[in-house]
C-alpha positions as CSV (number, residue, x, y, z in Angstrom):
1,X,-14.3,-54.6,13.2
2,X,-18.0,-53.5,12.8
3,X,-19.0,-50.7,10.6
4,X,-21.0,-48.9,13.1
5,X,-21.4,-49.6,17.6
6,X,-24.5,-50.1,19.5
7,X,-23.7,-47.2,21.4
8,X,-23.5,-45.0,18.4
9,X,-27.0,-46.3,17.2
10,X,-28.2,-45.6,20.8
11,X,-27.1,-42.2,21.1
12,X,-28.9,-40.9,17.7
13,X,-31.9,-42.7,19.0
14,X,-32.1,-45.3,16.4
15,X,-33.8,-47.9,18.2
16,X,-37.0,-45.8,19.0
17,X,-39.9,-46.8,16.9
18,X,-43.4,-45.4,16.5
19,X,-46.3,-46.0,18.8
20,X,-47.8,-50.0,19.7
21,X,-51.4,-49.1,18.1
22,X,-49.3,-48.0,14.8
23,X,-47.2,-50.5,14.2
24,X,-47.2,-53.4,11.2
25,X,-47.0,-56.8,12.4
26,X,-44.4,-57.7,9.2
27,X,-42.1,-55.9,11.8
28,X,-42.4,-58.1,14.4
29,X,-39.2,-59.9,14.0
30,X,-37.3,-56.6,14.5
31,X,-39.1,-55.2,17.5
32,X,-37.0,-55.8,20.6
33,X,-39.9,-54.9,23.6
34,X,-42.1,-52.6,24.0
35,X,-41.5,-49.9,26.7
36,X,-44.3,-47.0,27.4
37,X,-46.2,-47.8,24.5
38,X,-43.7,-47.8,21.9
39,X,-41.5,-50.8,20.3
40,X,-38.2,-50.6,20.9
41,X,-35.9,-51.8,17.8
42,X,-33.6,-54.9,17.9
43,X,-30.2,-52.7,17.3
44,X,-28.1,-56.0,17.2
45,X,-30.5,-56.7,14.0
46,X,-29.8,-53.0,13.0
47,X,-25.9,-53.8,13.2
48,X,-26.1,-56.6,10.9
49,X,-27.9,-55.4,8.4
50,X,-25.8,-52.3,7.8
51,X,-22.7,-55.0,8.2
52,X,-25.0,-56.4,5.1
53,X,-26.1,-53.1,3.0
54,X,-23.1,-51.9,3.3
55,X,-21.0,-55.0,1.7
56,X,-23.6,-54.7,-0.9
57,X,-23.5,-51.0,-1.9
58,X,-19.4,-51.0,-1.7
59,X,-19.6,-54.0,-4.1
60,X,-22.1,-52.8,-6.7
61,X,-20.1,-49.5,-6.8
62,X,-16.9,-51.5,-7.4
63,X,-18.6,-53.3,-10.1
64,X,-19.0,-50.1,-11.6
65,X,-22.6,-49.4,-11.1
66,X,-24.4,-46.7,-9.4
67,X,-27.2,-46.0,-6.4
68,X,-29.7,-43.3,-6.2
69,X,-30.6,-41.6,-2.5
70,X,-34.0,-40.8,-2.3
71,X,-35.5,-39.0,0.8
72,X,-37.8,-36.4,0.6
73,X,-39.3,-36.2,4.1
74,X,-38.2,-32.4,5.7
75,X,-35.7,-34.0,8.3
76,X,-33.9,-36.0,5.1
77,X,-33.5,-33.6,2.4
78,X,-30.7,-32.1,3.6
79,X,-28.7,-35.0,4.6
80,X,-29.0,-36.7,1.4
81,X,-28.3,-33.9,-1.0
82,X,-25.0,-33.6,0.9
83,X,-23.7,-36.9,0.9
84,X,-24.6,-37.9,-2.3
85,X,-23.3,-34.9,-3.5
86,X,-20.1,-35.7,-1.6
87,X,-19.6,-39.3,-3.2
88,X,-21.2,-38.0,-6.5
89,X,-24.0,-40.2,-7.3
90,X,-27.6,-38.8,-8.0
91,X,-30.5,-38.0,-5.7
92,X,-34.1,-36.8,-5.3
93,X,-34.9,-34.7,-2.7
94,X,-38.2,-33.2,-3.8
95,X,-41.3,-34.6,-5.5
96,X,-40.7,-37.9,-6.5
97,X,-41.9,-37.9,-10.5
98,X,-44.2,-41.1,-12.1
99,X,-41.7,-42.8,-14.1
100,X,-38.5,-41.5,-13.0
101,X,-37.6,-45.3,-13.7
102,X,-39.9,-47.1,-16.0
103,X,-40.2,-44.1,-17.7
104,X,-36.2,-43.0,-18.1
105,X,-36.7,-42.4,-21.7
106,X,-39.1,-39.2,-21.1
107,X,-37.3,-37.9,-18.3
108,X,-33.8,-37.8,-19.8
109,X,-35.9,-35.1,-22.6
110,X,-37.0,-33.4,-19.7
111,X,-33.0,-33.1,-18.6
112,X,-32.4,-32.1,-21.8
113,X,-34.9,-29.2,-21.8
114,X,-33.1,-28.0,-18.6
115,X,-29.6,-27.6,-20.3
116,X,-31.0,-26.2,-23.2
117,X,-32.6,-23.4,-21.3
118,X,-29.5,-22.4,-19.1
119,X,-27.5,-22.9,-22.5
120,X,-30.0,-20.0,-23.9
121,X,-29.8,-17.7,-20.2
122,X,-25.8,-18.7,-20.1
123,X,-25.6,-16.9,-23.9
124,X,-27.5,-13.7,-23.0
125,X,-30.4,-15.1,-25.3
126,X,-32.9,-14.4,-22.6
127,X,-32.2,-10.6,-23.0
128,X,-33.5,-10.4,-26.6
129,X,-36.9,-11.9,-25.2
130,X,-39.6,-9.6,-23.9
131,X,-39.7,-10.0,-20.4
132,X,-42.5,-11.9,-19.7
133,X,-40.7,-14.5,-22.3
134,X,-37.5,-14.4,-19.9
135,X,-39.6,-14.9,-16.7
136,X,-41.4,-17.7,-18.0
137,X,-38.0,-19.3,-19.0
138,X,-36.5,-18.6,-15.8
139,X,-39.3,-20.0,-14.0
140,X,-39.1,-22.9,-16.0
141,X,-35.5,-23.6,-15.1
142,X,-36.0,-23.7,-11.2
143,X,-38.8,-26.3,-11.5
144,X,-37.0,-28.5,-13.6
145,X,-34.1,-28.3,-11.5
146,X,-35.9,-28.5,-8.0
147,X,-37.3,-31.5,-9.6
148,X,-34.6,-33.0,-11.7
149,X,-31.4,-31.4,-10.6
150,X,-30.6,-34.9,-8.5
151,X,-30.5,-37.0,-10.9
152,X,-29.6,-34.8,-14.4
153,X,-25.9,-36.6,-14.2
154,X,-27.7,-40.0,-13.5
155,X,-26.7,-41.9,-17.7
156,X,-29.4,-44.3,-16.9
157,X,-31.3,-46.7,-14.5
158,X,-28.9,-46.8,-11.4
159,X,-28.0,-50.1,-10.1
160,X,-29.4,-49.7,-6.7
161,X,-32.2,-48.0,-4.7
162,X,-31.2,-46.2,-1.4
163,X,-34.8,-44.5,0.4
164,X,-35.2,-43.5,3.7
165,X,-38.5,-43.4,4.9
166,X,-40.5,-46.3,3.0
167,X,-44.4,-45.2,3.5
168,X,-43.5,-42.2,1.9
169,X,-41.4,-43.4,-1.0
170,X,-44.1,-45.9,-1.9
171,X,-43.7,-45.1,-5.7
172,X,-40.4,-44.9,-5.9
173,X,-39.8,-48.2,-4.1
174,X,-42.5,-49.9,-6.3
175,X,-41.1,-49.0,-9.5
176,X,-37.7,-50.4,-8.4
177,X,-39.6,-53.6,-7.6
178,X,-40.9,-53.5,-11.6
179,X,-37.5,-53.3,-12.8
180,X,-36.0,-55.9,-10.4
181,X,-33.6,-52.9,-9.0
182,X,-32.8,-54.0,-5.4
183,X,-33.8,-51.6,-2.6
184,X,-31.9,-50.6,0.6
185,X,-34.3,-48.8,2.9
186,X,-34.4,-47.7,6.6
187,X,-37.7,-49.3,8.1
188,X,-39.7,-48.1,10.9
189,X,-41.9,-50.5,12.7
190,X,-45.2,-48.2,11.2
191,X,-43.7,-49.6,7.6
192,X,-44.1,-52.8,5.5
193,X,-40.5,-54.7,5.0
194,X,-42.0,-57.1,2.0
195,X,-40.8,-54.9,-0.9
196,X,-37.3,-54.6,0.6
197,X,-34.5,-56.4,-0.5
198,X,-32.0,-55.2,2.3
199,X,-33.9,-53.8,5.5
200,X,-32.6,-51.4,7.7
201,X,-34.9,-51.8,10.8
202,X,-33.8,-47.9,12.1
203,X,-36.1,-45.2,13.5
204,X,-37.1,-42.8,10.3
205,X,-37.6,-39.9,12.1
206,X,-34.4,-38.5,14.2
207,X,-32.1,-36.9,12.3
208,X,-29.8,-37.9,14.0
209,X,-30.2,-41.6,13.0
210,X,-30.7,-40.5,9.4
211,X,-27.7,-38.7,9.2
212,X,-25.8,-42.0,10.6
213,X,-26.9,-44.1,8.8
214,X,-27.2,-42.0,5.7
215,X,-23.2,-41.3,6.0
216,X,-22.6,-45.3,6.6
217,X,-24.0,-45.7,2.9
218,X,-22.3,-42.8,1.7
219,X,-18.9,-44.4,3.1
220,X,-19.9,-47.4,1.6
221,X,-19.8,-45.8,-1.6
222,X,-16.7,-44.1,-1.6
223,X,-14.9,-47.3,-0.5
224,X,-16.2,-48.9,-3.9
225,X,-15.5,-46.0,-6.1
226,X,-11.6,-46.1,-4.8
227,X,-11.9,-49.6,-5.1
228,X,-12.9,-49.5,-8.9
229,X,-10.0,-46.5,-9.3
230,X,-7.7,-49.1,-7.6
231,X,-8.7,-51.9,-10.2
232,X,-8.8,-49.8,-13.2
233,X,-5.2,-48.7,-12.5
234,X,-4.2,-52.5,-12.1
235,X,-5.5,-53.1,-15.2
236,X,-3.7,-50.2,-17.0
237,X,-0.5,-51.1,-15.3
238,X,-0.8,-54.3,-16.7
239,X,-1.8,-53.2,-20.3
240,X,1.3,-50.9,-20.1
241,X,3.7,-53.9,-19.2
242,X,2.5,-56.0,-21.9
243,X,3.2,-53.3,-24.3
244,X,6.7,-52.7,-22.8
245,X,9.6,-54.7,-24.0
246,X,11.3,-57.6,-21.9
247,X,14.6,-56.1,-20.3
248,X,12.1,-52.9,-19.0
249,X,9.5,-55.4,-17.2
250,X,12.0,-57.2,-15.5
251,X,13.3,-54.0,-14.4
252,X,10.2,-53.1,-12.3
253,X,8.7,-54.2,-9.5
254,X,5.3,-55.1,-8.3
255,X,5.2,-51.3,-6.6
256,X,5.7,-50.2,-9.8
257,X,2.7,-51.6,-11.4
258,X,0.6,-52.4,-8.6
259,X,-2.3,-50.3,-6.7
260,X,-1.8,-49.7,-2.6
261,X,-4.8,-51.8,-2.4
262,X,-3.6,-54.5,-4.0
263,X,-0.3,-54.4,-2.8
264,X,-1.7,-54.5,0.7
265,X,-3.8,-57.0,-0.4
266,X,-0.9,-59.5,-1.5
267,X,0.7,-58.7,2.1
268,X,-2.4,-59.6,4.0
269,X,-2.7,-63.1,1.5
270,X,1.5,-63.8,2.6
271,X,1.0,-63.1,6.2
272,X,-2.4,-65.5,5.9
273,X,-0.5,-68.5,4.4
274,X,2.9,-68.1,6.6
275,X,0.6,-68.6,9.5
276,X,-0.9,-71.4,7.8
277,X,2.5,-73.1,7.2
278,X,3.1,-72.5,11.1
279,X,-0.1,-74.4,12.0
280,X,0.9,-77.1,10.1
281,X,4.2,-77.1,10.8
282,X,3.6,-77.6,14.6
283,X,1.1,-80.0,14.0
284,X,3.4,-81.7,11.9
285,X,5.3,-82.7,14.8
286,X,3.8,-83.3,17.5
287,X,2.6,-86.8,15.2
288,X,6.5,-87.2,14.4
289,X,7.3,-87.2,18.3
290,X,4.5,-90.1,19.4
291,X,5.6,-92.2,16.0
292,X,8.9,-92.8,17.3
293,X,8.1,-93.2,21.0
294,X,5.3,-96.3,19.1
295,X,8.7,-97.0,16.9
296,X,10.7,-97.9,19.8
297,X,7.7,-100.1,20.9
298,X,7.8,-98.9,24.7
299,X,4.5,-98.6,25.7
300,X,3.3,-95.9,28.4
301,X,3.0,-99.0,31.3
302,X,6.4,-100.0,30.6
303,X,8.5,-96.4,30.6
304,X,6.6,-95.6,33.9
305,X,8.3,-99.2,35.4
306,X,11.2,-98.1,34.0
307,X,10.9,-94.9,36.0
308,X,10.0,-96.4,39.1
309,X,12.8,-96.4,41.7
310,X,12.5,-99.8,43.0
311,X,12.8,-101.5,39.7
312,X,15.0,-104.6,39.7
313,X,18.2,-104.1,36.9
314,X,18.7,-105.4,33.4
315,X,21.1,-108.7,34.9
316,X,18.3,-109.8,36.9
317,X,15.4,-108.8,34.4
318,X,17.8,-111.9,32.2
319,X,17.7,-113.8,34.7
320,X,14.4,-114.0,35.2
321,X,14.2,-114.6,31.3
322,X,16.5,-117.6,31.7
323,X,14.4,-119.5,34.3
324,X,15.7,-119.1,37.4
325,X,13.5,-118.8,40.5
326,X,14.0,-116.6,43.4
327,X,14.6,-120.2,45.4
328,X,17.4,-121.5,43.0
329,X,19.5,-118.3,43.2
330,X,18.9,-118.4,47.1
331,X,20.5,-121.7,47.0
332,X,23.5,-120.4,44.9
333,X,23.8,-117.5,46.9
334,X,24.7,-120.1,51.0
335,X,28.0,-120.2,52.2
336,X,27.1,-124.2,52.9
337,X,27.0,-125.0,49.3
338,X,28.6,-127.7,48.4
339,X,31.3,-127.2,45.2
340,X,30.2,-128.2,41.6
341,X,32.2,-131.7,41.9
342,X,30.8,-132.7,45.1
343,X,27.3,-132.0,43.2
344,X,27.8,-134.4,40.7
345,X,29.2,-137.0,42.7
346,X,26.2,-136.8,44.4
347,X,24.4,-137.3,41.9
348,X,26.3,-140.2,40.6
349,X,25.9,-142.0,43.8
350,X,29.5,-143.0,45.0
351,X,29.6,-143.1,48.9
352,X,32.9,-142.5,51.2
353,X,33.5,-146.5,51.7
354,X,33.6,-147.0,47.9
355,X,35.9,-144.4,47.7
356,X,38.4,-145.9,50.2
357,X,38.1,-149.5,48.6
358,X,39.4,-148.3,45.4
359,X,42.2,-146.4,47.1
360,X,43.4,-150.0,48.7
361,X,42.5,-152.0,45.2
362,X,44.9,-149.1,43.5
363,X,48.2,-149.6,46.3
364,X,47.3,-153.3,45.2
């Protein structure tokens, strides 16, 4: 079942792009007509590349790693603060810094400034200051946290790049590209596609379409983190049934020590493979069936004379074996015949006047 209709991407008005005279010719391949002036996106493209980014993201999250939402056009901002907030992974919604990612080590100081000033205004060390001391502080907090509060849980360089509008996250998308960090963008048809590793051809623009596809990556990420929870709670199952003597194990049961998704997993693999063993079974013997009608030696010309009404019987099928032609049989069959004795005296040659001179020889 896909991830996401054509009719949803139609009504959030994904497949509008930007004006004929502005677009990039590296978009061609995605541009489905032009109507009034303006491209129209390929939407069954669209389909399959979310089928695609969003088998990646899930995936990479699994694996344990981690992707950063970066949008910080006006119509994005809010959409991606919410959903990454809601699957917990970091964001920037405001001015993209120089370096955020080839330059982690500088920025995780600057994160580190920010908690040590709220850990001086959360102890009340702000009202020993003078005042113009605890404004310049406070000040200080709110720029470094409209600028870093997104990513100030990020540990280190994320595993995957999720931007929205690609023109305008130039930088960001180019430092990705330096450290081999793949990128998952939506692309408009004003926007180069070379630096992208999984393109989203999607209109930029509607908010609608952001938010769609925006909460098709966040679900994508919450799949893989219950995924990972699912795996790491296999995996401490089985660490506690190794440590647990022999009588207990074979006490419990896979639902004991199993995850729902694995369990449901092994039911999907059983239900596979006794559907398998049905195909071959009725495969199996449909060969048995035509090796015994080739056993019997009857071939298909002889079992349709067999079923032929007028067909002449077994007696005279032997006779016909035997020799004997339709005109001998005739003979056999006349009243006139003469008996088997008369035939061979016949054949001998003895005539009625021979007969009678050996009757008168024998009163003699």
């Amino acid at each position: 079942m896909p991830i996401v209709s054509m009719k949803e991407l139609l009504e959030s008005g994904v497949h509008f792009g930007h004006r004929t005279q502005k677009w990039n010719p590296y978009m061609e391949e995605y541009i489905f007509a032009a109507r009034n002036d303006i491209h129209i996106i390929d939407l069954q493209q669209t389909v399959q590349a979310l089928e695609e980014a969003y088998e990646v993201v899930r995936d990479t999250v699994a694996g344990g790693g981690s992707i950063l939402f970066v949008g910080t056009k006006r119509q994005a901002q809010d959409i991606i603060k919410k959903n990454a907030e809601k699957v917990g992974m970091p964001y920037v919604i405001g001015r993209w810094l120089g370096g955020t990612l080839t330059n982690w080590q500088t920025i995780r100081e600057r994160i580190h400034e920010l908690e040590r000033l709220e850990g001086m205004r959360d102890r009340g060390e702000f009202e020993i200051r003078t005042k113009k001391e605890a404004l310049g502080m406070t000040r200080e907090i709110e720029r470094l946290e409209s600028r870093l509060g997104g990513i100030r849980e990020m540990d280190g360089i994320p595993s995957l790049l999720f931007a929205v509008d690609v023109s305008r996250e130039e930088i960001p998308v180019h430092e990705a590209n330096l450290l081999k960090i793949p990128v998952v963008a939506m692309v408009d048809t004003n926007c180069s596609p070379k630096q992208i590793d999984y393109v989203i051809p999607a209109n930029d623009d509607a908010i609608r379409g952001i938010q769609l596809i925006v909460s098709i990556i966040a679900q994508a990420v919450s799949d893989g983190i219950n995924m990972r929870k699912d795996h790491e709670a296999d995996l401490e199952a089985a660490d506690a049934e190794a440590q647990m003597p022999e009588q207990l194990r074979d006490e419990l049961s896979d639902e004991d020590l199993l995850g729902a998704s694995t369990l449901a997993k092994i039911k999907d693999d059983k239900a596979v493979e006794l559907d398998q063993e049905k195909e071959v079974e009725e495969s199996d013997d449909t060969p048995a069936e035509e090796n015994e009608k080739e056993e019997s030696g009857d071939t298909p010309a002889e079992e349709s004379e067999k079923e032929e009404p007028g067909d002449v019987p077994a007696e005279e099928n032997e006779k016909e074996e035997s020799g004997d032609t339709p005109a001998e049989e005739s003979e056999k069959e006349e009243p006139g015949d003469a008996p088997a004795e008369e035939s061979e005296k016949e054949e001998s040659g003895d005539t009625p006047a021979e007969e009678n001179k050996e009757e008168d020889t024998e009163k003699a």
